[in-house]
N, C-alpha and C positions, 0 to 999 in steps of 0.2 A: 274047382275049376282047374284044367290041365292046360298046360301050351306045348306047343313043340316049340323048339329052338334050334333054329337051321340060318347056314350065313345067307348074305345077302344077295344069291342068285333067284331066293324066292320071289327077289322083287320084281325081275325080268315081266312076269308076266301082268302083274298089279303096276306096273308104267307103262306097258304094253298098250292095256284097255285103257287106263288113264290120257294118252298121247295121242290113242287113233280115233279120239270122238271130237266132234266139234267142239274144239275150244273155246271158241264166243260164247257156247253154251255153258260153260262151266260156272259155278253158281262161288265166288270168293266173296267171303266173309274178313270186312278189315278188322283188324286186330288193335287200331286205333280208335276207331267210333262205332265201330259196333256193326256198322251198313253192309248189306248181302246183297248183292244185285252179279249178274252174268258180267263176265271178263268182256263181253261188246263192250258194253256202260262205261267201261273205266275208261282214264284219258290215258294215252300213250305217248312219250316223247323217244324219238327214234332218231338217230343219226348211226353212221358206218360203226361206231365203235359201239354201244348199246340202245338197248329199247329198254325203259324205265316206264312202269306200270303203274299207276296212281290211283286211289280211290278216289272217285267221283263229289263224295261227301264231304274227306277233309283233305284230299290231296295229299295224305301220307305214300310212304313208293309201298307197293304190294307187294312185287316182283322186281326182278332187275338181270336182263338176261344181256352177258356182256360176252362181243364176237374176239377170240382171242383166237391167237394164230394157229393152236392147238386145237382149237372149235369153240362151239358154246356153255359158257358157264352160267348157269343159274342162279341165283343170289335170291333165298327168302327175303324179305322185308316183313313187313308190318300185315302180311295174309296171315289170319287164323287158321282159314280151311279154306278149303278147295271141295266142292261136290258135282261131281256128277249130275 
């Protein structure tokens, strides 16, 4: 098996398709209990300063996307994966 090894503008395009599809549809897998159900399902708490993402099943945070004056920061939690 071969790889190439190239920096991280490869990514541009693989966030790209990632970012411009319906996110509700995105199929997260918690990293906590196991449950896979689309980003709708999950419960959201949102106020000015972030939106905290939570599985549905144990209410661990999935996500955590926090508004800073610079923009938005992402913050993994407790998401396995993310699919399409």
């Amino acid at each position: 098996m071969t790889y190439e090894l190239v920096d991280g503008n490869a990514l541009a395009g693989i966030f790209t398709e990632l970012l411009s599809r319906d996110a509700t549809m995105i199929q997260a897998e918690c990293g906590a209990c196991g449950a896979t159900a689309p980003l709708a399902t999950t419960t959201v708490e949102r106020d000015e300063f972030a939106v905290i993402v939570r599985c549905r099943g144990c209410t661990h945070t999935l996500l955590t996307i926090l508004n800073e004056p610079a923009g938005s920061r992402l913050v993994i939690g407790a998401v396995r994966s993310l699919v399409l």
